[in-house]
C-alpha atoms as one frame of an Amber mdcrd trajectory, in Angstrom:
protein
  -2.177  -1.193  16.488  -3.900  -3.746  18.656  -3.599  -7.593  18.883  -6.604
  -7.764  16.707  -7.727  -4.957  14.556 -11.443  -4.930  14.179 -10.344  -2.356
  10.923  -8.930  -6.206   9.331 -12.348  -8.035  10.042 -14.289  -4.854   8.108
 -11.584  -4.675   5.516 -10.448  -7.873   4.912 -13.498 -10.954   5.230 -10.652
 -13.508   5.071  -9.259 -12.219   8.215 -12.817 -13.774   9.928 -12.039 -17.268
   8.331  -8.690 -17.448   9.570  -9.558 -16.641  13.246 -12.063 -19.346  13.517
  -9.180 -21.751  11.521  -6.852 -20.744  13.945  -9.488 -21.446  17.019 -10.121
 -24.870  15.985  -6.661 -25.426  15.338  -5.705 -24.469  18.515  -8.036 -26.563
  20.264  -6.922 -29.673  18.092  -3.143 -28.780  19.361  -3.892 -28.639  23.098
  -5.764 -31.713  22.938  -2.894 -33.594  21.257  -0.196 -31.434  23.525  -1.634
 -33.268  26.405  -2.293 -36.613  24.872   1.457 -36.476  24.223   2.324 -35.528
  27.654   0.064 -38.554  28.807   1.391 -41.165  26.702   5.370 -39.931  27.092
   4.764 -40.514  30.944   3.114 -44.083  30.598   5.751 -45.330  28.126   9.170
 -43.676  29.771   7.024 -45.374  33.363   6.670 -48.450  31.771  10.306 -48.830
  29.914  12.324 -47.989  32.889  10.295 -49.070  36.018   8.219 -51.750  34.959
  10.825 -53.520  32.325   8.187 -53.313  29.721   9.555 -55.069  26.262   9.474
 -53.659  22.431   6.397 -55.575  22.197   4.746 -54.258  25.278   5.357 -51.019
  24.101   4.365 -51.115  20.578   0.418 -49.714  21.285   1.463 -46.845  23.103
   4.633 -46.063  20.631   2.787 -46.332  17.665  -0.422 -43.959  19.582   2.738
 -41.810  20.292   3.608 -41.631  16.688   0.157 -40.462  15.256   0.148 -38.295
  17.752   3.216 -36.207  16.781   2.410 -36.488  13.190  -1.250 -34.883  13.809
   0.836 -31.907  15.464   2.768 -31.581  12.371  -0.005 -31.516  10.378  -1.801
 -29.282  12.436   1.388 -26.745  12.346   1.251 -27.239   8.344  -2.242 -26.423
   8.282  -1.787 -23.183  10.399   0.945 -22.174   7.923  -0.493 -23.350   4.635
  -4.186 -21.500   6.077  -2.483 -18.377   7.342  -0.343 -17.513   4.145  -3.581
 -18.125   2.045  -5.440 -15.743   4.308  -2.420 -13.421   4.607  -2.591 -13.542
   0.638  -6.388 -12.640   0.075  -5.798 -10.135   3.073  -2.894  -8.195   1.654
  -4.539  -8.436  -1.916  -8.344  -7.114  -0.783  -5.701  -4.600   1.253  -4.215
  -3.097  -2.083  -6.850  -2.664  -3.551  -8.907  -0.773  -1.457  -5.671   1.810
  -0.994  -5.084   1.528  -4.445  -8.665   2.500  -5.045  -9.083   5.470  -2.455
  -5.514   6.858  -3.627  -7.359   7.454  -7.096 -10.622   8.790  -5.373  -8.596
  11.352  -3.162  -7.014  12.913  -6.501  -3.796  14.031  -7.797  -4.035  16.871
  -5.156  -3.803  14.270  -2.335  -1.177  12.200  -3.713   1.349  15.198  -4.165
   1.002  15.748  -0.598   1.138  12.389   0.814   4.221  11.183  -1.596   3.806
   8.995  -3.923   6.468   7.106  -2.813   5.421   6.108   0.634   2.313   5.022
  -1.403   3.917   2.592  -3.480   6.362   1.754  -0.633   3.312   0.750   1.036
   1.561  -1.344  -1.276   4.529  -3.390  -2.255   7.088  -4.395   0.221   5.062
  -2.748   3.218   2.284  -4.788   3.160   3.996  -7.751   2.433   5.459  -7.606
   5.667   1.646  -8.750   7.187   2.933 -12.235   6.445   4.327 -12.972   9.651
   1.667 -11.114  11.474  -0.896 -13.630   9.845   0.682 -16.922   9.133   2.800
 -16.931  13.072   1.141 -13.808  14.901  -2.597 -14.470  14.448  -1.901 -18.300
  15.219   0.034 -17.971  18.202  -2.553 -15.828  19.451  -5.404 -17.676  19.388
  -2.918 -21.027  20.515  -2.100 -18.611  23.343  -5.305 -18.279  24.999  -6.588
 -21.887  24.541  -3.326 -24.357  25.630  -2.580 -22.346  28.616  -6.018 -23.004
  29.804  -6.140 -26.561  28.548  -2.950 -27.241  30.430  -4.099 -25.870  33.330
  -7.248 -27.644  33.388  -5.516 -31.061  32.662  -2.446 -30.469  35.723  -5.800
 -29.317  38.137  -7.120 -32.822  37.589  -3.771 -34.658  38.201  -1.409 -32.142
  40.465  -3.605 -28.978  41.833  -0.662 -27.803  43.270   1.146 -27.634  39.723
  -1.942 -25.998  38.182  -1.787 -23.183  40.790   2.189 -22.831  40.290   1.274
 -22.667  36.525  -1.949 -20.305  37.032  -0.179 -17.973  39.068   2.949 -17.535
  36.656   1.618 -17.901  33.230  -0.224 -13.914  33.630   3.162 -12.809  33.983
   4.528 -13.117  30.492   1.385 -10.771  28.936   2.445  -8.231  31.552   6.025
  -8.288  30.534   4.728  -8.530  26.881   2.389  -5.569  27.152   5.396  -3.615
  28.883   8.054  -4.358  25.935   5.257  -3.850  23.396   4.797  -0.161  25.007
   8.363   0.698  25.056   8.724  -0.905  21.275   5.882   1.081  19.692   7.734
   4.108  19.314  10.589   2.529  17.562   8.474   0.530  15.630   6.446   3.865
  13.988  10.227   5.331  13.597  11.687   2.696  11.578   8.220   2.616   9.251
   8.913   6.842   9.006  12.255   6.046   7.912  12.028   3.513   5.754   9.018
   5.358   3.979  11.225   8.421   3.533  13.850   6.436   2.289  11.806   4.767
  -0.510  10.089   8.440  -1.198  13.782  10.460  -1.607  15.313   7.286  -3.561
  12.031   7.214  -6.203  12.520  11.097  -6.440  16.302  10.870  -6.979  15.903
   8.181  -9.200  12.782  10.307 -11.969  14.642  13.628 -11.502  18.111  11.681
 -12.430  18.285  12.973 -15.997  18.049  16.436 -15.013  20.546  16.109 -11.942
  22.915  14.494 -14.189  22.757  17.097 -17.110  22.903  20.033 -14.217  26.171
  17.734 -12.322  23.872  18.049  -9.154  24.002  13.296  -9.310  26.528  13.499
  -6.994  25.283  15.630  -4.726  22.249  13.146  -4.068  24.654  10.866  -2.529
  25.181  12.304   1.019  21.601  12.472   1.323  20.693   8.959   0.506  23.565
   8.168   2.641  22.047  10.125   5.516  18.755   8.908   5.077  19.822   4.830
   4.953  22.176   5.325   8.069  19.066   6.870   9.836  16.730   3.286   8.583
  20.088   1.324   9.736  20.030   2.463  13.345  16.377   2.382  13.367  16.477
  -1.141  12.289  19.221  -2.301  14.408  17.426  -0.345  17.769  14.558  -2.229
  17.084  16.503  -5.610  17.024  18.360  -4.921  19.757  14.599  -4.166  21.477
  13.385  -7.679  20.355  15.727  -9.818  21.270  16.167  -8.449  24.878  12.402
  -8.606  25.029  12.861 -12.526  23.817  15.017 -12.628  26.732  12.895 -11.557
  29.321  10.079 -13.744  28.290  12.466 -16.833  28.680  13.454 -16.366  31.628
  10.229 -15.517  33.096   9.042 -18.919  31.184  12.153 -20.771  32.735  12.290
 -19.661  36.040   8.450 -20.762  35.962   8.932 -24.470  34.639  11.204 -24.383
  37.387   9.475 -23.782  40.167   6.912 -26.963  39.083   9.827 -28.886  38.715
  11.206 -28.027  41.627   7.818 -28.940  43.625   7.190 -31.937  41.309  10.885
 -33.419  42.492  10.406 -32.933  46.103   6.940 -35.034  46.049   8.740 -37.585
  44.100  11.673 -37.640  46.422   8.740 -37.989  49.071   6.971 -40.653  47.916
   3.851 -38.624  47.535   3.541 -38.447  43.887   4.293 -41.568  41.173   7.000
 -41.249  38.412   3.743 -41.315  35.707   1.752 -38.403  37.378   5.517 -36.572
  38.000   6.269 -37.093  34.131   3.364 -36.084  32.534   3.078 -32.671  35.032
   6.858 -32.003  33.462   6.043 -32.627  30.211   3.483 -30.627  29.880   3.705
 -27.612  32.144   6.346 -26.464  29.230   3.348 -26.500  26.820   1.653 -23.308
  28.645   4.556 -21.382  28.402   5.412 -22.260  24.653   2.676 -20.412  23.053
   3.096 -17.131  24.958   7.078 -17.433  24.182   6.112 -17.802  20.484   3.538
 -15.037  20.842   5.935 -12.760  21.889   8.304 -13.537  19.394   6.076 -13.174
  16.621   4.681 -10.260  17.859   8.325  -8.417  16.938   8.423 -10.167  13.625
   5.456  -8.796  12.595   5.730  -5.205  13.968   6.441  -3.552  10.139   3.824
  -4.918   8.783   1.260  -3.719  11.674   2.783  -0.616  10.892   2.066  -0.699
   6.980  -1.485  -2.052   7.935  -2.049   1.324  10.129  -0.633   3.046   7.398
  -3.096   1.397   4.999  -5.913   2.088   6.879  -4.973   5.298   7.255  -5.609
   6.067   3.336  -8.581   4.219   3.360 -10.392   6.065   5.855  -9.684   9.358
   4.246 -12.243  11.754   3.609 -12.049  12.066  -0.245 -13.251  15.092  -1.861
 -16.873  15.749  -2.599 -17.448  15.196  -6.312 -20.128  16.144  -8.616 -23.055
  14.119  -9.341 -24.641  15.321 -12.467 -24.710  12.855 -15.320 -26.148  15.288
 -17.889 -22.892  17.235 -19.204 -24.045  19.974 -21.595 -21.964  19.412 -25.440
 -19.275  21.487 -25.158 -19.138  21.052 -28.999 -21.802  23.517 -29.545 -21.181
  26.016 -26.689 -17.866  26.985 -24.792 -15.759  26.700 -21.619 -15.517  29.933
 -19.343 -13.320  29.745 -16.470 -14.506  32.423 -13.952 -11.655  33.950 -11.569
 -10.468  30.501 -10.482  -7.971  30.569  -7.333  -6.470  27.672  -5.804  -4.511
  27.761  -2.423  -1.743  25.192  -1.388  -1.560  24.562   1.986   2.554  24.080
   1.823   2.933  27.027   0.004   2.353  30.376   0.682   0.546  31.484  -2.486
  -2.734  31.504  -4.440  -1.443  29.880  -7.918  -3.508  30.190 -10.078  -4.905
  33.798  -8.745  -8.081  34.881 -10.231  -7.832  33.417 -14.261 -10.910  33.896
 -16.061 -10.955  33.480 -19.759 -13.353  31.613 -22.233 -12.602  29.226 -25.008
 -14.868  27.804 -27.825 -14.939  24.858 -30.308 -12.202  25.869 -32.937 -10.619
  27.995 -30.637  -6.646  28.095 -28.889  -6.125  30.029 -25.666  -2.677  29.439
 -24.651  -1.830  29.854 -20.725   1.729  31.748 -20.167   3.166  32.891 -17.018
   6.205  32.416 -15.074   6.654  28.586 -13.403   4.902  28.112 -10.547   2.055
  30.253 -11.588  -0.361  27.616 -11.647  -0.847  26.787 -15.484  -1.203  22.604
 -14.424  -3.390  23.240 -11.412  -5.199  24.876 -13.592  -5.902  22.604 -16.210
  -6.776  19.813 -12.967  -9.435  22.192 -12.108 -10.374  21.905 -15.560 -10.724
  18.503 -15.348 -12.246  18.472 -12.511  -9.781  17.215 -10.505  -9.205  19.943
  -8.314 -12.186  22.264  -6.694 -11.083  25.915  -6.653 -10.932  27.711  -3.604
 -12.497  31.026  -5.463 -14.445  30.556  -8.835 -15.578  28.397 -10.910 -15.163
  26.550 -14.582 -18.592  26.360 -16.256 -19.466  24.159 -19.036 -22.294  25.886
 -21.699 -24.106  24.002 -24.043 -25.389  25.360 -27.381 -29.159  25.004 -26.116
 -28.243  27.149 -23.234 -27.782  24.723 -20.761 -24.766  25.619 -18.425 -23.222
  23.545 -15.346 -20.011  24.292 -13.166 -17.793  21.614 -13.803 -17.336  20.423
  -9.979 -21.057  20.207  -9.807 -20.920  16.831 -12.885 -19.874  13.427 -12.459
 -16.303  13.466 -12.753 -16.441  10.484 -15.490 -18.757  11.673 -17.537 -17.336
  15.330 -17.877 -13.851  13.409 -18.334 -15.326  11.502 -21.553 -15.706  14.946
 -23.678 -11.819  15.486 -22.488  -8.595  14.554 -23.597  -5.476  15.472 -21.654
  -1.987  15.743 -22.302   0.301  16.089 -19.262   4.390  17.154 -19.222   5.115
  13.639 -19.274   2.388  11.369 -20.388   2.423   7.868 -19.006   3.575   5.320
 -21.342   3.149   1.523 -20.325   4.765  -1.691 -21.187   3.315  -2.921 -24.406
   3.021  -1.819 -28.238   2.808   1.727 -29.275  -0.681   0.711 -30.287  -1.853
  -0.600 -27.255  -0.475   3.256 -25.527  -2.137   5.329 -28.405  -5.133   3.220
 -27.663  -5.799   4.031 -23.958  -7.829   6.513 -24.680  -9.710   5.041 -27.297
 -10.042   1.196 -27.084 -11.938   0.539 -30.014  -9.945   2.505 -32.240  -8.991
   0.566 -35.560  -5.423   0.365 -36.803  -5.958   2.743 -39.626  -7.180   5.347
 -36.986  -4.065   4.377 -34.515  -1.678   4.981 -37.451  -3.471   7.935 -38.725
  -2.956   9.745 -35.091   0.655   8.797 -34.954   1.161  10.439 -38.305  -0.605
  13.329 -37.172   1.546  13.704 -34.559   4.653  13.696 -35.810   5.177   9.492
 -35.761   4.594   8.677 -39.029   7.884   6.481 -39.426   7.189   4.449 -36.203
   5.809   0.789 -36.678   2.644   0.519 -34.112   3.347  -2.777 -33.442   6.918
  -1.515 -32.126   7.214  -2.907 -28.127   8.011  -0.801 -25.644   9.386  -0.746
 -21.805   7.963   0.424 -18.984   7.430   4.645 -18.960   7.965   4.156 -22.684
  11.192   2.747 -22.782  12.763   2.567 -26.533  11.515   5.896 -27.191  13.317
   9.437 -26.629  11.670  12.161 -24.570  10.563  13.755 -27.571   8.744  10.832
 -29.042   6.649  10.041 -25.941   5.533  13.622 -25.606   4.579  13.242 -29.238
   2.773   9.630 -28.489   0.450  11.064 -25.897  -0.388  14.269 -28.519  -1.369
  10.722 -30.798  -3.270   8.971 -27.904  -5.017  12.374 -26.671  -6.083  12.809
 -30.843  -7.226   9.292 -31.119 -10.030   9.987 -28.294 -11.736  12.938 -30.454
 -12.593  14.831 -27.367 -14.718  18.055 -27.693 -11.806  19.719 -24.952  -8.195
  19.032 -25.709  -5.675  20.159 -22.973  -2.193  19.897 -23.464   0.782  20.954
 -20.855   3.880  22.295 -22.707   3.762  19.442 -25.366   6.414  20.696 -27.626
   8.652  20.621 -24.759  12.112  18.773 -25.466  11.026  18.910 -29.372  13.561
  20.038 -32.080  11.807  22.613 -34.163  10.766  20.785 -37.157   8.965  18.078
 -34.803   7.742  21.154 -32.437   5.731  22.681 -35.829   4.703  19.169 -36.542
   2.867  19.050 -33.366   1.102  22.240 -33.452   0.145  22.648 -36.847  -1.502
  18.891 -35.819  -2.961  20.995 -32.817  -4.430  23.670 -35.281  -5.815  21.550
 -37.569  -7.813  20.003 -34.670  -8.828  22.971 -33.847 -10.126  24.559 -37.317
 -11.199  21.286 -38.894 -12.741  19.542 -35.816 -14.017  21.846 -33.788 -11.872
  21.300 -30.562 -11.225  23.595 -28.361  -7.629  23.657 -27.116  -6.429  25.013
 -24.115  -2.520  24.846 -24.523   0.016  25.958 -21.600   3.064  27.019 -23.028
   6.632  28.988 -22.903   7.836  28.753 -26.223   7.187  31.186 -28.651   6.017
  28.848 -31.382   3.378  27.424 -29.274   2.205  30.939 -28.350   2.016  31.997
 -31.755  -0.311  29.526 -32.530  -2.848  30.448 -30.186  -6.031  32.673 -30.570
  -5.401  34.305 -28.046  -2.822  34.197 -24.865  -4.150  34.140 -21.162  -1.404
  35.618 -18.913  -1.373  33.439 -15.332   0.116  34.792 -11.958   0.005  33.776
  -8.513  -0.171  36.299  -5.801   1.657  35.804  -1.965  -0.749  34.768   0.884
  -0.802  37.167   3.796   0.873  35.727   7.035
């Protein structure tokens, strides 16, 4: 990533205020670095070769005195400025990423790991903190008091200014060097840390089933493998920075030196008063300062220049094309056909599903069966439109005759005639009432408590709270709480994936026979994937689904 991404002045407005902040700020602290200088050389001149009292002194003390307290304040109001900015930035940031990672799809999300994702938006981003509130700063500080000083030493000691002209230059080159030879470990360390956070969130949803299958403990060596490889990466990378830190000091020593050097021999000479000598020492340190700090800060904020690329990365993704027809023909009065629909993965080697066609109509069940892996869920996303086949279509007829292919509408408004259960339905913190209603908003309590009875949750209070994912709730329960929030929307297309799965039997009949009566006494048509024989049994009719190997 570059000094300044033009990507954070697009993405981010508040990136725009805190550059010209920083500017002015920077101007404000080269003009008091070299009022300082200035009034330490008259007073140390004054106090030690001229005898000058307390009293004498007390202008140029007190000047002294506002002057260092206007450089503290002007550091505080780079910090407080920059951590404001680096706030709004990192917030606008989210939610653009946020907002693309829901317009790329579910299909785009599998492959790019949803854990590097949320890695990203939480403690990846955070990490543009110190690139904003010290990086940024320093920055701008380090192209205006370099010039500043070098224009005030030309006026008092040319040959200083040239000493300082001539050696400042070299710290960018050595910076521009170290930043070359860091930029590889710095993309590293982000890859490792992101695969980290992607294997640990796996381990830690698929826990249940490792545990029941004593496969826990075998988890171990490889999130010990995968934290010794983000140790060495991190410790590389620190070993990197503070040799770099090195190098820039002593290239920023060795050049106060030789104005030092120069300054003491004119002294020693009698060319050059003690007041001119001082305030060329003083303040020749002040050109190097910034570009010390720059490259400093520069390491500190490598990760989260890394998370930013990373960011932008996802939200300059090509999404998929979506429909844009607003007029969905009512499914309620005609039927669904899905027309030899084939979808290809690009990291597997087969077409799952492999040309499915079937048709289903209000009051209808078509239950999808086939081995795992066939494709059942991909092909209830096509369904839903969240997924464009790579053969076929699913077409939407109306009872007027009207037809439309479902990736040809507006994703939202073919969504509204929809209700969807997935294998594990997403529960959120809050009431059971406030989960059943997500679909439905405006449902009343009566209708909230009549769903849950349908499904199976008669005996459980709606005001109940629960955890995050649905915590105080078994498996079975939450499977049975999205069948409730999925009846609640009274969709004209209800898809469910294996939602007696995990269910004793009596609960598992208490589900479908809720399914069939949907069916029969509302007029929805239910496409149900399913294994057990139960489920099947319920259904109209059964759809068999296979995939088929790819050709090398």
């Amino acid at each position: 990533m570059k000094a300044l991404d033009p990507r954070l002045l697009k993405y981010a407005r508040a990136t725009a205020f805190l550059l010209a902040a920083a500017v002015a700020l920077g101007l404000l602290t080269a003009a008091l670095a070299i009022a300082q200088a200035a009034l330490l050389a008259q007073t140390i001149d004054a106090a030690f070769l001229r005898g000058a009292g307390l009293r004498a002194l007390g202008v140029p003390l007190a000047a002294l005195v506002v002057v260092l307290a206007g450089r503290a304040a002007v550091a505080w109001g780079q910090e407080f400025t920059a951590h404001r900015v680096s706030a709004a930035v990192k917030s606008s940031l989210r939610r653009r990423v946020l907002e693309q990672a829901v317009s790329l799809g579910p299909r785009w999300t599998s492959e790019a790991h949803s854990g590097e994702v949320v890695t990203l938006v939480t403690r990846g981003l955070d990490a543009l903190d110190a690139y904003f509130a010290r990086y940024l700063p320093q920055l701008a500080l380090a192209g205006i008091v370099p010039l500043a000083v070098v224009a005030s030493l030309l006026v008092v000691d040319p040959v200083a200014a040239l000493t300082v002209a001539l050696t400042v230059p070299l710290i960018p080159v050595f910076m521009v060097l170290i930043g070359k030879a860091t930029a590889t470990r710095r993309r590293r360390r982000w890859t490792a840390l992101a695969r980290l956070a992607h294997h640990f969130l796996d381990v830690a949803a698929g826990l249940p089933t490792l545990k029941v299958y004593g496969r826990a403990h075998a988890q171990l060596a490889t999130l010990r493998r995968v934290t010794d490889d983000y140790r060495r990466e991190t410790l590389a990378t620190l070993r990197v920075a503070f040799l770099s830190a090195f190098v820039l000091e002593l290239a920023a020593t060795l050049s106060v030196a030789l104005v030092a050097v120069e300054v003491g021999l004119r002294l020693v000479a009698g060319q050059m008063d003690l007041t001119r000598g001082l305030f060329v020492l003083i303040l020749a340190p002040e050109a190097y300062l910034p570009l010390r700090q720059l490259g400093a800060n520069y390491h500190a904020s490598e990760e989260g220049l890394a998370a930013a690329e990373a960011a932008f990365a996802i939200i300059e993704a090509r999404p998929a094309v979506h429909g844009t027809r607003l007029a969905v023909p009512d499914l309620r009065a005609g039927e669904l056909r899905v027309e030899g629909v084939t979808v290809e993965h690009p990291d597997r080697a087969v077409a799952a599903p492999e040309a499915v066609s079937f048709a289903v109509r209000p009051g209808e069940i078509v239950a999808l069966a086939g081995p795992s892996g066939a494709g059942k869920t991909t092909l209830l996303q096509v369904i839903l439109g969240l997924r464009v086949p790579d053969s076929g279509r699913v077409v939407v007829v109306g009872g007027d005759g009207s037809h439309a292919a479902v990736h040809e509408l507006d994703g939202e408004a073919w969504r509204r005639q929809v209700a969807w259960v997935p294998q594990q339905p997403f529960l959120f913190a809050g009431s059971v009432a406030d989960n059943a209603r997500l679909a439905a908003p405006e449902a009343s309590a009566a209708a909230v408590r009549e769903a849950l009875r349908a499904a199976g949750l008669g005996d459980v209070d709606p005001a109940m709270p629960l955890g995050e994912r649905g915590l105080g709730l078994s498996s079975g329960q939450r499977r049975r709480l999205g069948v409730a929030r999925a009846l609640l929307r009274d969709a004209a297309l209800l898809l469910l994936d294996e939602p007696t799965a995990g269910l004793d039997a009596d609960a598992e009949l208490a589900v479908l026979s809720t399914v069939r009566d949907a069916a029969r006494r509302r007029g929805v048509a239910v496409v149900l994937v399913a294994h057990r024989p139960a489920a099947l049994a319920v259904a109209d009719r059964v759809v068999t689904v296979a995939g088929r190997a790819l050709a090398a």
